[in-house]
C-alpha positions as CSV (number, residue, x, y, z in Angstrom):
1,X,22.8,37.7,3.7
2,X,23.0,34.0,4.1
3,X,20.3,32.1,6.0
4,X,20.7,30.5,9.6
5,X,23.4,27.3,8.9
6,X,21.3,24.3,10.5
7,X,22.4,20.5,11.0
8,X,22.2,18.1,8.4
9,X,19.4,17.4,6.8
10,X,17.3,19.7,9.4
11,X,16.8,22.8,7.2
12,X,14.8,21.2,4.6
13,X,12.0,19.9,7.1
14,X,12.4,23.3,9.2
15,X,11.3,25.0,5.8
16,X,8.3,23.0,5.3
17,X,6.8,23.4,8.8
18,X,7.4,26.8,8.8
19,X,5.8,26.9,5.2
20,X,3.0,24.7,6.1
21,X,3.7,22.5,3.5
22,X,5.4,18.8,4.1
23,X,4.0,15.9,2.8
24,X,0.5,16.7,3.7
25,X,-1.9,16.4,0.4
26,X,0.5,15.2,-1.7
27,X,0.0,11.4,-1.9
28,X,-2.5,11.1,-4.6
29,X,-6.2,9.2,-5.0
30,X,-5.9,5.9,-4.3
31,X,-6.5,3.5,-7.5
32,X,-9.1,1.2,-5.0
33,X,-12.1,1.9,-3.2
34,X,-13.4,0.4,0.1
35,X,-15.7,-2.7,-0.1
36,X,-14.6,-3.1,-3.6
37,X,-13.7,-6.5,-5.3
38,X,-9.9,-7.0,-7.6
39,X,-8.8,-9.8,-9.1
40,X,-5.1,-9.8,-8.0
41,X,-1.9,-12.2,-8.2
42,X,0.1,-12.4,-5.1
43,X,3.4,-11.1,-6.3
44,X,5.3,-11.9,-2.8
45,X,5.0,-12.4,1.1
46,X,5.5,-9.5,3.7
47,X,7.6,-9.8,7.1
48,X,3.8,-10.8,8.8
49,X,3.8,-13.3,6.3
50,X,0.8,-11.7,4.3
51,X,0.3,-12.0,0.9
52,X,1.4,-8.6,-1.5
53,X,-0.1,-7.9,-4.4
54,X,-0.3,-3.9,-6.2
55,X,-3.2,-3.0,-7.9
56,X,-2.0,-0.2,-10.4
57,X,0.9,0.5,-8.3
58,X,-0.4,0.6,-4.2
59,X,0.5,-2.1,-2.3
60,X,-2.0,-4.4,-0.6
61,X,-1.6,-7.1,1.9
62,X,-3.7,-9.9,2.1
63,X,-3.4,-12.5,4.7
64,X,-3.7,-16.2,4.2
65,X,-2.1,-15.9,0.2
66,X,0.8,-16.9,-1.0
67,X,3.3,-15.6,-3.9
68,X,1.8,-17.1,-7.4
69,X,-2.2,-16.8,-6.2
70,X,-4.7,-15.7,-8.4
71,X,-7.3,-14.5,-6.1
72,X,-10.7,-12.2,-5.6
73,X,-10.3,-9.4,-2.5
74,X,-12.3,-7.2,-1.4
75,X,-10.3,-3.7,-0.6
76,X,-11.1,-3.4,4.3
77,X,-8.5,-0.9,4.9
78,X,-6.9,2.1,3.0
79,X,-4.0,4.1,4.5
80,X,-2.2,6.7,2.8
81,X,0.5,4.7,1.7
82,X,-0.9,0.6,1.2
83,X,-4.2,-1.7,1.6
84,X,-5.2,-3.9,3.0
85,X,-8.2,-6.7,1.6
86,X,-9.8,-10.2,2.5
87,X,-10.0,-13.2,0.2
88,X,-13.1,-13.2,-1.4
89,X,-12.4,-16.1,-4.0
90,X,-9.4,-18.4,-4.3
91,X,-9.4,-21.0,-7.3
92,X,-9.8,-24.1,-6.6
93,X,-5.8,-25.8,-6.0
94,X,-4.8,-28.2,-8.3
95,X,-5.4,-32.0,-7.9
96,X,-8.9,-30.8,-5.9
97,X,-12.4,-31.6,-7.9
């Protein structure tokens, strides 16, 4: 006997409700830690115009960086699927001293 023909795409989520599975659980540990200090390069900007940088693959956002900063954050925000951390140290700019 086939199963119940369902819309595009619907049958697949339909299963996982009714299996209790989805997505819940499956992200994995996060490579950072709350309160905890990285050094970090800002690899680009975000549409918020915060700073992005990925430590061991999770993106974190940093405002107040730029793309080519080497910088010291510490890790204020941890959601299932990014970061988000404060500017703890940023080298002194060239031309400055």
């Amino acid at each position: 006997m086939r199963p119940e023909r369902r819309g595009r795409g619907e049958g697949m989520w339909q299963e996982r409700r009714e299996r209790g599975g989805g997505f819940r659980g499956s992200f994995p540990p996060k490579p950072v830690e709350m309160g905890k200090e990285y050094d970090v390069e800002i690899q680009e900007t975000s549409r918020r115009g915060e700073g992005i940088a990925r430590i061991k693959g999770l993106v974190t956002f940093i405002p107040n960086a730029k793309p080519g900063d080497h910088v010291r954050i510490r890790i204020t925000r941890i959601s299932r699927r990014f970061a988000e951390a404060e500017i703890v140290k940023k080298p002194p700019e060239e031309g400055e001293g």
